[in-house]
N, C-alpha and C positions, 0 to 999 in steps of 0.2 A: 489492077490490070496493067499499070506502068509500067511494074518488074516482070509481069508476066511476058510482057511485048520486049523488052528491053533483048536488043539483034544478039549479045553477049549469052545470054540467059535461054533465051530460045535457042541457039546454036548448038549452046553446050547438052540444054536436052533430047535436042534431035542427034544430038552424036550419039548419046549414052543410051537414049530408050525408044527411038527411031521418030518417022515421023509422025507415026500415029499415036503419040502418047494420051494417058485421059489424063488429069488433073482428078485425079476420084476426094481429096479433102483440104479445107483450107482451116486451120485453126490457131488461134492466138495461143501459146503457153506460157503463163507467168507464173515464175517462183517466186513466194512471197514469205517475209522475214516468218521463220518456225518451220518451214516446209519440210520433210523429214526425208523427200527425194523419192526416186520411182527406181523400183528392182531392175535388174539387170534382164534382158530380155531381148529378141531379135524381133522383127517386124515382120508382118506376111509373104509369103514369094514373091516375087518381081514388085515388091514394094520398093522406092525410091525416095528420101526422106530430103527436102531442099527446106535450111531454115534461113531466116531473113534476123540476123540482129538487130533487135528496137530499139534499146538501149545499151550504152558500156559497160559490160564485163571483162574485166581484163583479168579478176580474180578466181572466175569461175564456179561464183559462189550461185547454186540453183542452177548448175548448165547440164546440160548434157553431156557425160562423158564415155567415151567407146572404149574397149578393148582394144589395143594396136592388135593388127595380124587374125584379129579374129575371125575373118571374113576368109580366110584360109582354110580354117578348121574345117574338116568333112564331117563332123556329126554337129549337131543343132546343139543350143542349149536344152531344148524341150526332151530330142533324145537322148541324151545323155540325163536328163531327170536332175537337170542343176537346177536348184529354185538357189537365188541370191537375193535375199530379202534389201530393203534400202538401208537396215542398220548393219549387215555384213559387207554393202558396194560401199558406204561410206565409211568403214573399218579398212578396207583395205582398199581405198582409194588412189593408194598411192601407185597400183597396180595400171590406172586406169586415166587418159587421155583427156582431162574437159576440154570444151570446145569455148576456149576463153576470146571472145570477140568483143568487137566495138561497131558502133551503132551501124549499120548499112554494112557489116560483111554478110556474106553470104556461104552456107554452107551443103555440101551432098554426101550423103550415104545411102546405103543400100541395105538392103532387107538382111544380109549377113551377116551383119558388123552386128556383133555386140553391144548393146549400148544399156545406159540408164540415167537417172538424174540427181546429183548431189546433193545434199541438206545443204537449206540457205539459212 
């Protein structure tokens, strides 16, 4: 509830998703050594993705990483019928942004953006 109340954090969601936001999930995700990473995919409409780094990654090993500019594109991954399994995001990974943080950053994206999760 700390980070939730923190005046910083509250601000910034009331600028971006007004003031009536819901909070609809809260869930831990940890990548753990062997993990083969999660396909490339976009999130529901008006979905807003705020993640809290627990520990340091600075290598980006098991992170999340986006597509730059994807959130641009006019057709979906779904419409356009792109399935990008986690062994061709992580072939051509070098394509693609991780979100390489250290312990207490904080991050936002939006239901656009391209995203998936790297083999750790």
């Amino acid at each position: 509830n700390k980070d939730f109340s923190n005046r910083y954090i509250m601000s910034f969601l009331e600028e971006v998703l007004g003031q009536n936001y819901k909070i609809l999930d809260i869930s831990i995700r940890r990548s753990m050594a062997g993990d083969s990473g999660l396909y490339l995919h976009q999130d529901g409409v008006g979905q807003v993705n705020m993640g809290i780094c627990l520990d340091n990654n600075p290598n980006g090993d098991g992170a999340t990483a986006v597509l730059p500019g994807s959130h641009l594109l006019e057709k979906s991954a779904k419409k356009l019928r792109l399935e990008i399994t986690p062994f061709l995001f992580n072939t051509f990974r070098f394509l693609f942004k991780p979100l390489c943080f250290m312990e207490g950053d904080v991050s936002f994206f939006s239901n656009p953006v391209w995203h998936g999760r790297f083999s750790n």
